[in-house]
N, C-alpha and C positions, 0 to 999 in steps of 0.2 A: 594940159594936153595929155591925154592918157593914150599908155603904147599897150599893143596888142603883141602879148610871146608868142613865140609857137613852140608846141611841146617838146621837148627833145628827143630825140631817138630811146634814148633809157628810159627816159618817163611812158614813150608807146609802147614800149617794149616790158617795163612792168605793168600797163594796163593790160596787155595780151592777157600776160599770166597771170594775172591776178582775175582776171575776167573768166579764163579757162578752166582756173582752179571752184571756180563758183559752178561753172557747169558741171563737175564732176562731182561738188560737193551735191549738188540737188539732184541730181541724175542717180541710177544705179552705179555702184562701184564694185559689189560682190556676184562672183561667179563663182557658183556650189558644184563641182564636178563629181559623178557617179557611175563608179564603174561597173560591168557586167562581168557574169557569169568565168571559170577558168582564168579571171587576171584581177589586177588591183589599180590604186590609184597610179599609179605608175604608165596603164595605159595610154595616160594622157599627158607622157613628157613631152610631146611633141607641140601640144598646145598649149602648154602651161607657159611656155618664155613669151609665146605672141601674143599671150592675154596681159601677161605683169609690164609687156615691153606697151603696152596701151595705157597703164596704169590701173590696171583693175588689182583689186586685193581676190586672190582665186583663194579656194578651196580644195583640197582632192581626199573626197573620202573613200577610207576604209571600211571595206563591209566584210564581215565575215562570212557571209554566201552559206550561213546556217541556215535561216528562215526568214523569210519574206518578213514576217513582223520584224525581228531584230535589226536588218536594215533599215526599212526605216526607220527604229527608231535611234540607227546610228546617225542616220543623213539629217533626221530632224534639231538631233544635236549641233549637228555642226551648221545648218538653219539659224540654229538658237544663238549659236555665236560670233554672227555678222551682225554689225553694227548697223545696218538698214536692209534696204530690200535687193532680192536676190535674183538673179538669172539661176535657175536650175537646169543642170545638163546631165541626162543619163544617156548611155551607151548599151544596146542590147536587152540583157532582163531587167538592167537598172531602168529601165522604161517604165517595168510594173514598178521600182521602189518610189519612182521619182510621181510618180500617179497619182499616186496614194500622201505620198510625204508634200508633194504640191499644193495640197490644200493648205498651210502653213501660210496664215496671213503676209507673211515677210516676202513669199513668192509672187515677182510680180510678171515672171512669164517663163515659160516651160521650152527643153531644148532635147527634143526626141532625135538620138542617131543612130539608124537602124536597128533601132527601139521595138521592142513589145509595147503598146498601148490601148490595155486593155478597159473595156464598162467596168463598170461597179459590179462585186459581186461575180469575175470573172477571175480564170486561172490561164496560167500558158497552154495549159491544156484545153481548156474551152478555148481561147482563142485562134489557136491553130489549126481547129478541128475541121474548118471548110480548106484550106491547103496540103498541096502533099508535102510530104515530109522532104526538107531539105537534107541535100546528101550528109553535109555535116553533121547532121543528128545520129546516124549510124556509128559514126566513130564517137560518141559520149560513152564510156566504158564504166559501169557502177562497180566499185569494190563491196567489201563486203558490209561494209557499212553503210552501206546506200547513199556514198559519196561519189557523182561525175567525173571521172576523167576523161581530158579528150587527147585520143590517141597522137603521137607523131604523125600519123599521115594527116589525120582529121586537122591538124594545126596547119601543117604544109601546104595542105590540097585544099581545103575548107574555109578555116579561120580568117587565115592573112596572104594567101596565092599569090598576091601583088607584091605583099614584101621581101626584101634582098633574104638571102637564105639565114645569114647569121640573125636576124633579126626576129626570124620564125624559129630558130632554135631555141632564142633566149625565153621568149612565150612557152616554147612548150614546156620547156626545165621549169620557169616558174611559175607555169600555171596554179593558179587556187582553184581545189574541187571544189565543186557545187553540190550542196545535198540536195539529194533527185526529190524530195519530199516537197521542196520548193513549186516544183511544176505542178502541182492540184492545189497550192494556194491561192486563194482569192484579195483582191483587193476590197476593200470596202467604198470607197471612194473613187470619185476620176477628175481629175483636179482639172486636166484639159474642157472638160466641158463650161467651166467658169475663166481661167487661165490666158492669158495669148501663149499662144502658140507655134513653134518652129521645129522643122522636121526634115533631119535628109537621109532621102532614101539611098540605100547600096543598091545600085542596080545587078550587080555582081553580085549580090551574096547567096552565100551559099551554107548560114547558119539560121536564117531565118527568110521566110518566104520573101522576095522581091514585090509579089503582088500585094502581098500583107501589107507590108510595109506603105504600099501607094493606099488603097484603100484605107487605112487609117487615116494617114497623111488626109485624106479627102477626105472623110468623116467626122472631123476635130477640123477641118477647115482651117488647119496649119500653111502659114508659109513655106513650101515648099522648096528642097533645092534635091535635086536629081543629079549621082555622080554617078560615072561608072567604074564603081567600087566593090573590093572586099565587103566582108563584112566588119574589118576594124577600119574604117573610113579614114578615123582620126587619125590613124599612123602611115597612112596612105596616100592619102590629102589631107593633112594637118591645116595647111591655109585656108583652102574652102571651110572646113569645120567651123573655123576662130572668125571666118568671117562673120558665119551666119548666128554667131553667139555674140559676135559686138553687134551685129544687127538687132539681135534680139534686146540688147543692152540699152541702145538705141529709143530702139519705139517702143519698149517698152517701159522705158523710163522718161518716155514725153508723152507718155499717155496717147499714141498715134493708133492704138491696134485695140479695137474690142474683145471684151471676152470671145475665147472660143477662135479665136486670130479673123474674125469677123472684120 
């Protein structure tokens, strides 16, 4: 007579994990973060513990906000040294690096937050050119070496409005300039047109147009998420962000979302 076990508690409880650990192994597990313009990777302490508390291996790169070429070819680096395929996330100008640097076969879907997202063969400057200028742009102050800075107010009033005051202090102390030579550079590429795609727009912002921002969003046929936000989103709503990048982690690593977030 043959007796039928039933599994025990520890034996379900290592198939979970062992079972969990296979989804992540065959899924996406790196997230390449890219910051913008007057700040560094650091912008993204905020979502860097709710990505690793998911189990994702992150990234946070460092750009030296010298020339559009040399970001990317910083971002592509750090591309190069994930061990499979990646969620890319840029914030603000890192929008144009991540554009460009997206086409990097590893990239298997793109994370615009109130992101520049320009065509091929475009500069922030063509891009902007049917919007008026947001307030914050006024206070970008070039030294003499044709390096960006953005004023104290422009950081207060502009930048990050939503955030607690100490918080805006520390942004402006360790802002990184941006050389203004960057704004007439062109991408060559637009990795969104091949790429899935995710995009959330600052409905608040006041460093980069709000409409802009939609209209791309519609144009790349990105998944959309609408806050009413700063223009640093991520430090503002850190949750919402990290959502919509393990979203993107997600379907884009079940293959759920066409090119072009179709």
């Amino acid at each position: 007579m043959s007796v039928r076990m039933r599994p025990s508690l520890v034996a379900l409880a290592l198939m979970a994990t062992l079972g969990s650990r296979t989804v992540m192994a065959q899924g996406i597990k790196n997230v390449v973060l890219v910051h913008g313009a007057w700040a560094d990777g650091s912008s993204f302490a905020k979502i860097i513990p709710l990505l690793l508390a998911k189990g994702y291996h992150v990234t946070a790169v460092q750009n030296p906000l010298q020339s559009l070429e040399e970001d990317v070819a910083v971002t592509k680096r750090a591309i190069a040294n994930q061990d499979g395929p990646v969620i890319l996330v840029g914030h603000s100008y890192a929008g144009m690096v991540i554009t460009e640097a997206g086409t990097d076969p590893k990239v298997a879907g793109i994370v615009y937050i109130a992101a520049f997202a320009p065509d091929e063969n475009q500069s922030v400057v063509d891009i902007t050119k049917p919007y008026p200028a947001p307030p914050g742009a006024a206070e970008a102050k070039p030294d003499a070496e044709g390096y960006l800075w953005l004023s104290q107010k422009g950081m207060e009033e502009d930048f990050g409005p939503d955030l607690p005051l100490a918080e805006r202090d520390l942004a402006y102390v360790t802002q990184v300039p941006w050389n203004s030579k960057v704004l007439s550079e062109k991408v060559t590429a637009a990795a969104w047109k091949t790429k899935p795609t995710w995009f959330v727009v600052a409905a608040n912002d006041r460093m980069i147009s709000p409409a802009y921002e939609r209209a791309m969003a519609a144009q790349m046929h990105a998944t959309t998420t609408v806050v009413a936000s700063s223009h640093v989103i991520m430090l503002s709503h850190p949750r919402t962000v990290a959502d919509v990048i393990i979203d993107a982690v997600h379907k884009a690593g079940a293959g759920s979302v066409a090119a072009g977030g179709q």
